[in-house]
C-alpha positions as YAML, in Angstrom:
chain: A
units: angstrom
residues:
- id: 1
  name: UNK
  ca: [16.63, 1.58, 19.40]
- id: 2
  name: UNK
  ca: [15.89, 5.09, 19.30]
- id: 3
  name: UNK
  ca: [19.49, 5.88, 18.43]
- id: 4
  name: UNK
  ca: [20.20, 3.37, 15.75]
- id: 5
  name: UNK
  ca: [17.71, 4.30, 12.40]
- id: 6
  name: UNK
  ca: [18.90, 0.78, 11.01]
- id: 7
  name: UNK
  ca: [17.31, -1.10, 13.95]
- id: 8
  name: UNK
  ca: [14.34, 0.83, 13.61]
- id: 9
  name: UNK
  ca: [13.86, 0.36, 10.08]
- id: 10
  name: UNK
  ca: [14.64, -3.63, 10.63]
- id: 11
  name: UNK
  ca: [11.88, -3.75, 13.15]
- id: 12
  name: UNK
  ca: [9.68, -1.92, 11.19]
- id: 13
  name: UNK
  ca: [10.16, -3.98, 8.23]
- id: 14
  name: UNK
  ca: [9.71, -6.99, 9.88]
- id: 15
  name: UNK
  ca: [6.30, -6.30, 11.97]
- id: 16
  name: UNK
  ca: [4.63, -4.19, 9.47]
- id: 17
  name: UNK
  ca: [3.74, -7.51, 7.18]
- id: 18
  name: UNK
  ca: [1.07, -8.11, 10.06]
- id: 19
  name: UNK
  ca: [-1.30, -5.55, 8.51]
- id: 20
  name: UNK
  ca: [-1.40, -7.18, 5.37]
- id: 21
  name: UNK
  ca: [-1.87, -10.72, 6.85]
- id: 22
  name: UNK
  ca: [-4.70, -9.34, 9.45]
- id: 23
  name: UNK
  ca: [-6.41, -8.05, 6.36]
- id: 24
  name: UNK
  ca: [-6.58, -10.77, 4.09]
- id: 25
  name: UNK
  ca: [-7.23, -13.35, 6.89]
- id: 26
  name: UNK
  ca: [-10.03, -11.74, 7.72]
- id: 27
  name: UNK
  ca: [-11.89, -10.56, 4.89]
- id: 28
  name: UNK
  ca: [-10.73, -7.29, 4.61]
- id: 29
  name: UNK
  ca: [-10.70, -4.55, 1.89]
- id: 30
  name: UNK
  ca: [-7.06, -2.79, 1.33]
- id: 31
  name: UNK
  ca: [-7.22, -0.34, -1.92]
- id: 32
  name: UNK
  ca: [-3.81, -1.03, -2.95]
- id: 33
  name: UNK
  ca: [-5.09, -4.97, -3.13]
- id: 34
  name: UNK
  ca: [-8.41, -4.16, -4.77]
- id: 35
  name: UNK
  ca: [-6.11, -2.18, -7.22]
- id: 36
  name: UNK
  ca: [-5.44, -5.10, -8.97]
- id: 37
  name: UNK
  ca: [-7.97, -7.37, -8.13]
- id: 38
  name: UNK
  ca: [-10.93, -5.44, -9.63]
- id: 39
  name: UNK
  ca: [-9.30, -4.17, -13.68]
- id: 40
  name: UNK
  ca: [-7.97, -8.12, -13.47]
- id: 41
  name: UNK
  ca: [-11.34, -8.82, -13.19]
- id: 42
  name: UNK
  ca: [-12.10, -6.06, -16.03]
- id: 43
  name: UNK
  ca: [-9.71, -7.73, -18.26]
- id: 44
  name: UNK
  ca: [-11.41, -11.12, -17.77]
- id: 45
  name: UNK
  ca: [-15.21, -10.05, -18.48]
- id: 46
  name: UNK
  ca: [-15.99, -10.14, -14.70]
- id: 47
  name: UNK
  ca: [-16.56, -6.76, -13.80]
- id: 48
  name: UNK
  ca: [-17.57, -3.69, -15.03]
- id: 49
  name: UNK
  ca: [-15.90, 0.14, -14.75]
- id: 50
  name: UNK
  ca: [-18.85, 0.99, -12.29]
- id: 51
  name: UNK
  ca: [-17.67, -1.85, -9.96]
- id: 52
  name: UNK
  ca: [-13.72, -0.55, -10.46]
- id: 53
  name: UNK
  ca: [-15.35, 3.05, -9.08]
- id: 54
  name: UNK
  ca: [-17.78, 1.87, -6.62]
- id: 55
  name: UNK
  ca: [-14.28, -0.71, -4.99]
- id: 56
  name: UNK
  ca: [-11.79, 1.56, -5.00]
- id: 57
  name: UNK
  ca: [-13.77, 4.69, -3.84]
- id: 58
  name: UNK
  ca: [-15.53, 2.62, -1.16]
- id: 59
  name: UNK
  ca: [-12.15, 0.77, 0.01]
- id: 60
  name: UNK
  ca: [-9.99, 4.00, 0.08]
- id: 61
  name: UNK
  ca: [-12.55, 5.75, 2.02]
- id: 62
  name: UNK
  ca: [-12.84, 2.99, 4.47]
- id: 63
  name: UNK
  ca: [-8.78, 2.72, 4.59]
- id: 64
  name: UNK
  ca: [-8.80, 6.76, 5.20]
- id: 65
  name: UNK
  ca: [-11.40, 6.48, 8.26]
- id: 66
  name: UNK
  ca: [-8.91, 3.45, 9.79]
- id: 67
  name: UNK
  ca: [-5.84, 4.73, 9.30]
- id: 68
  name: UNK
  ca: [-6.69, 8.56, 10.32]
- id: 69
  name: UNK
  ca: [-9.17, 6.92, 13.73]
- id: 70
  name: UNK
  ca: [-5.97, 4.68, 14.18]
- id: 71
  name: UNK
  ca: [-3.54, 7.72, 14.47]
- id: 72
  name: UNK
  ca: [-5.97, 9.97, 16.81]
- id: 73
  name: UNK
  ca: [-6.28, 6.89, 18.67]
- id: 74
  name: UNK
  ca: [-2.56, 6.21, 19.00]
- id: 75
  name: UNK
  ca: [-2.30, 9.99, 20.45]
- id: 76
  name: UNK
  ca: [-5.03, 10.01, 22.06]
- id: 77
  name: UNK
  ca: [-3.21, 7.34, 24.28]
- id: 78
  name: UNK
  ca: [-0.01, 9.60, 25.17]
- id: 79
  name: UNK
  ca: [2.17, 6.58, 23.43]
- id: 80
  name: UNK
  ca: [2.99, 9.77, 20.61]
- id: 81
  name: UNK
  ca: [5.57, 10.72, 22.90]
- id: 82
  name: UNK
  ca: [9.71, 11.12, 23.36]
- id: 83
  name: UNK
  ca: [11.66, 8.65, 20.81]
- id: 84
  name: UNK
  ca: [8.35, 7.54, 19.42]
- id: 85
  name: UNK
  ca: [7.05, 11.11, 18.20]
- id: 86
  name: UNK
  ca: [10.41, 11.78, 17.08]
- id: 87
  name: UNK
  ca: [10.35, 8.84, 15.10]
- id: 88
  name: UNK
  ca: [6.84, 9.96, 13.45]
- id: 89
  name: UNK
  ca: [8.06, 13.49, 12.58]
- id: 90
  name: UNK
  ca: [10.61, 12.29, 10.80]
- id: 91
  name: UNK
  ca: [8.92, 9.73, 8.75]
- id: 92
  name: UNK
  ca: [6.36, 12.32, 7.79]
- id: 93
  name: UNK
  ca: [8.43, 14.82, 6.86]
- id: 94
  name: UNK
  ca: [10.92, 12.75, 4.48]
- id: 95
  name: UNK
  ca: [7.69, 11.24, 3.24]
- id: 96
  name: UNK
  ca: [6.53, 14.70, 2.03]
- id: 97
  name: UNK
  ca: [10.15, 16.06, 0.79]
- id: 98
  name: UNK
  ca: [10.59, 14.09, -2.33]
- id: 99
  name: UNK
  ca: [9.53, 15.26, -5.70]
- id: 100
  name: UNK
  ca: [6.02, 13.95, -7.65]
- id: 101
  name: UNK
  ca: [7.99, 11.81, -10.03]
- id: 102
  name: UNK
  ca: [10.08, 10.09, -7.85]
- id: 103
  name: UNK
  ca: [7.11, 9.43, -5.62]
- id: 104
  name: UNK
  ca: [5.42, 8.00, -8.14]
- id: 105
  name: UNK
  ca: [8.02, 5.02, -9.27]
- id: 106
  name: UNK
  ca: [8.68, 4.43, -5.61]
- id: 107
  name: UNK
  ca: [4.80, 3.74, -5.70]
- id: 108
  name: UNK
  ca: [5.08, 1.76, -8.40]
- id: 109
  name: UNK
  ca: [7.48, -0.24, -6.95]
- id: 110
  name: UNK
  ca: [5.56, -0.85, -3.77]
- id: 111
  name: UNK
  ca: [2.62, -1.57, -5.27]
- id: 112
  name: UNK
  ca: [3.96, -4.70, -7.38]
- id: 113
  name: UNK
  ca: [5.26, -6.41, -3.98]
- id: 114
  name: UNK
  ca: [2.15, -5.37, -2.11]
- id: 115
  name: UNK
  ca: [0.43, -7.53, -4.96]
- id: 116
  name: UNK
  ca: [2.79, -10.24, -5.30]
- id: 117
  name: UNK
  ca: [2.68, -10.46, -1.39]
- id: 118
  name: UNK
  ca: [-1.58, -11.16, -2.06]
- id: 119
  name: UNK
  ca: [-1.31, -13.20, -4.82]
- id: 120
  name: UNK
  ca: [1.23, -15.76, -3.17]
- id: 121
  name: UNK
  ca: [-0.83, -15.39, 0.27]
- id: 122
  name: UNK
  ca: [-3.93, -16.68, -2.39]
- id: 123
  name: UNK
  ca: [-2.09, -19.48, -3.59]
- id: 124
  name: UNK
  ca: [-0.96, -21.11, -0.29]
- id: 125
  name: UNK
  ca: [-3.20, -23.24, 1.83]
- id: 126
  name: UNK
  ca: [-3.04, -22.28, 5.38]
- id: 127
  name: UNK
  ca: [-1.66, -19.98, 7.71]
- id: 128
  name: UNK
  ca: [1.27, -20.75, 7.35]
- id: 129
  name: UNK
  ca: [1.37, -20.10, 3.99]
- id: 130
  name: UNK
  ca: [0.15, -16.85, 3.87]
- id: 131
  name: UNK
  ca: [2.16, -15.92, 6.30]
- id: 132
  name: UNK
  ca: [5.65, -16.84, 4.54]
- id: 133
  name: UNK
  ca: [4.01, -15.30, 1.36]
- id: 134
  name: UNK
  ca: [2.75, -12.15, 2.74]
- id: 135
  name: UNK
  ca: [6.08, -11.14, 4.99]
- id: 136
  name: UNK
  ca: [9.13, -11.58, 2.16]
- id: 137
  name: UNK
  ca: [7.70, -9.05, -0.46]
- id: 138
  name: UNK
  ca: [6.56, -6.34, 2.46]
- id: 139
  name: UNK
  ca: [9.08, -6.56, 4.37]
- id: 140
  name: UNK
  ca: [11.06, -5.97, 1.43]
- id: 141
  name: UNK
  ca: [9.13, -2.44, 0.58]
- id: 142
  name: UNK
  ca: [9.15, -1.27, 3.74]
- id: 143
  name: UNK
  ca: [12.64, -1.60, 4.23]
- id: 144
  name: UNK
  ca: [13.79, -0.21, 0.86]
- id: 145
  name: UNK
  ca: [11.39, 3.01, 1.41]
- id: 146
  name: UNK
  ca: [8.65, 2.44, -0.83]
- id: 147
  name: UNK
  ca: [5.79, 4.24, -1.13]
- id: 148
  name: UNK
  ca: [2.17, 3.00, 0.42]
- id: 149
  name: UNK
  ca: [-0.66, 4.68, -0.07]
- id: 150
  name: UNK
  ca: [-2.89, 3.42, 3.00]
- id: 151
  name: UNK
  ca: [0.18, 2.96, 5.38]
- id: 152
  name: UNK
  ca: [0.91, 7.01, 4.52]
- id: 153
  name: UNK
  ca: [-2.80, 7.64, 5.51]
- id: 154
  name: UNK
  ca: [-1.82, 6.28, 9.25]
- id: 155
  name: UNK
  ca: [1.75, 7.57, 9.10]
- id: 156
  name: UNK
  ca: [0.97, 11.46, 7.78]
- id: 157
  name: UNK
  ca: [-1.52, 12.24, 10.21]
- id: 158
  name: UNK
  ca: [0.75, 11.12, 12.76]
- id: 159
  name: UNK
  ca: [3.41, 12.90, 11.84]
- id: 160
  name: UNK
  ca: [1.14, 15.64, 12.27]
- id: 161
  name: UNK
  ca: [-0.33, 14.65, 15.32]
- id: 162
  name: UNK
  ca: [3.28, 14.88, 16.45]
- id: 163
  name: UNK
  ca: [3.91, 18.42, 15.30]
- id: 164
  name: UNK
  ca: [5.72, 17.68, 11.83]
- id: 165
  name: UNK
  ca: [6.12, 20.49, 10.14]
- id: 166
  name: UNK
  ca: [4.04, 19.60, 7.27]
- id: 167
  name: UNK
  ca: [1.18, 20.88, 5.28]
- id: 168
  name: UNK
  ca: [-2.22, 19.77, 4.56]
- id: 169
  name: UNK
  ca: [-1.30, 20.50, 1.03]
- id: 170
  name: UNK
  ca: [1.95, 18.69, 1.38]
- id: 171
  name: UNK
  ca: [0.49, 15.28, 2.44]
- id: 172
  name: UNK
  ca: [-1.64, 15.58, -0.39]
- id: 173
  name: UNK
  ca: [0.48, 16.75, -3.49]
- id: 174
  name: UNK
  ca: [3.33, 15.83, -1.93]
- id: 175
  name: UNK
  ca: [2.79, 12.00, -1.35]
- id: 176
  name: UNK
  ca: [-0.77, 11.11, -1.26]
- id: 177
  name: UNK
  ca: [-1.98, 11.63, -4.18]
- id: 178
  name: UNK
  ca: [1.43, 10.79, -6.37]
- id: 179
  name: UNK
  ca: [1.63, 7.64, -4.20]
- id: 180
  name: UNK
  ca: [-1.90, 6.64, -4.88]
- id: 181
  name: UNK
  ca: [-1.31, 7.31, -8.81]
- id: 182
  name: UNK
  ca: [1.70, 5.14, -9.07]
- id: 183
  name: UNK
  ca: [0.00, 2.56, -6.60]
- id: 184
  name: UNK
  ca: [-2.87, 2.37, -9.24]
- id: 185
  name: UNK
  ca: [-0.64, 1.95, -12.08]
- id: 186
  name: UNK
  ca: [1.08, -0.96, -10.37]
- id: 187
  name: UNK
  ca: [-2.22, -2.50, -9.45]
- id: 188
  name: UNK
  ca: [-3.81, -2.18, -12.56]
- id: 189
  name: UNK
  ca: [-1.25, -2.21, -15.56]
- id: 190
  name: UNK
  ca: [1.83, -3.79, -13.98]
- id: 191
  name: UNK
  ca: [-0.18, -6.77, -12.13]
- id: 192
  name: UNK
  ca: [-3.67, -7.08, -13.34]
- id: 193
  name: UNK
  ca: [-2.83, -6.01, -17.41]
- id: 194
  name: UNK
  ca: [0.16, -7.80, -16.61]
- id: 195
  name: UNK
  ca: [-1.08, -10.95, -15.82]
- id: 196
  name: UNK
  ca: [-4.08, -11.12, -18.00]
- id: 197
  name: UNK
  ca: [-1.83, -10.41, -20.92]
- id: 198
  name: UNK
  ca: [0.21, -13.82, -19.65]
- id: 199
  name: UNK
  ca: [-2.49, -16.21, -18.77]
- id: 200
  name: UNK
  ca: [-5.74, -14.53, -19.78]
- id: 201
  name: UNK
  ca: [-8.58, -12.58, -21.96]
- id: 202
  name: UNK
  ca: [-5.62, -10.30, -23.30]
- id: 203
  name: UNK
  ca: [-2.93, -12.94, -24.31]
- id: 204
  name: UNK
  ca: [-6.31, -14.61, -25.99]
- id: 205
  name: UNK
  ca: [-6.94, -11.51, -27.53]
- id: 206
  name: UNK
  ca: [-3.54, -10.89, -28.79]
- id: 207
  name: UNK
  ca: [-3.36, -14.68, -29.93]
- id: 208
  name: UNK
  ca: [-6.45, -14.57, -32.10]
- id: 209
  name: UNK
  ca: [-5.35, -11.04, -33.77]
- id: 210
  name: UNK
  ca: [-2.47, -12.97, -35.28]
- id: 211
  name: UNK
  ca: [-3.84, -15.58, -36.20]
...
């Protein structure tokens, strides 16, 4: 495995969905999620821009805390070793090389399957379910190279924790904070607008102006 990148990224593809179903089966807060879920709820009447601040400031902290414990954790182990801290320098440095803009539609892009992948784990019934609608549309980020905000939070620090040569102030201005931008965007124009435009308060709104 260690010598074939394609393997790696196939595995990775197809085990990282598990996050996302662990999270949403059991009541947990992701901010990329709550990035559309709360300005849908804006659109609709149901929440306020307080409640926007107060959910995405309270779930991103939360997701840093995880993800960050999660990485110390994994070296604290000795697992951050041979092949396997190869593997994180790697990812954390190409993670950090590319420039804002680009960063930013690759974000964008990530974001709308993150949010497809909860919407269509909403709409089934059972496990099942969620789990055929959760896997297609990350597996499908992950193994195009999107960019994820919260998985970068785990994958940056242990990159780091492996010796990457990166910068504090690359994993910020380099990916975090042009990944959580165009994350945002996704969350809450692409999806939330999006959909409220289609089936909501704004297509209403947009209806009764032309009348």
């Amino acid at each position: 495995v260690a010598g074939n990148p394609g393997l790696q990224k196939f595995i990775f593809a197809a085990l990282f969905p598990v996050n996302l179903l662990l999270i949403l089966t059991s009541g947990g807060q992701l901010f990329t999620g709550n990035s559309a879920a709360v300005p849908a709820a804006i659109f609709e009447g149901k929440a306020t821009l307080e409640d926007l601040a107060r959910s995405w400031g309270v779930s991103y902290l939360g997701n840093v805390i995880g993800c960050v414990g999660f990485a110390l954790a994994t070296a604290y182990t000795g697992l951050l070793t041979g092949g396997t801290a190869e593997l994180a320098v790697y990812t954390a440095t190409k993670k950090c090389a590319s420039s804002f803009g680009p960063t930013v539609v690759k974000a964008i892009l990530c974001n709308w399957l993150v949010c497809m992948a909860v919407f269509l784990s909403g709409a089934a019934h059972d496990l099942a379910g969620k789990m055929v609608g959760i896997w297609f549309p990350i597996s499908t980020f992950v193994a195009i190279g999107f960019e994820h905000s919260v998985a970068n939070l785990f994958l940056l620090p242990l990159g780091m924790l492996a010796k990457a040569k990166i910068s504090f102030f690359d994993v910020m201005f380099k990916n975090l904070i042009p990944v959580t931008i165009g994350n945002a965007i996704a969350g809450a124009l692409i999806v939330g607008a999006g959909y409220s435009y289609q089936f909501g308060k704004l297509g209403e709104k947009k209806g009764a102006a032309h009348m």
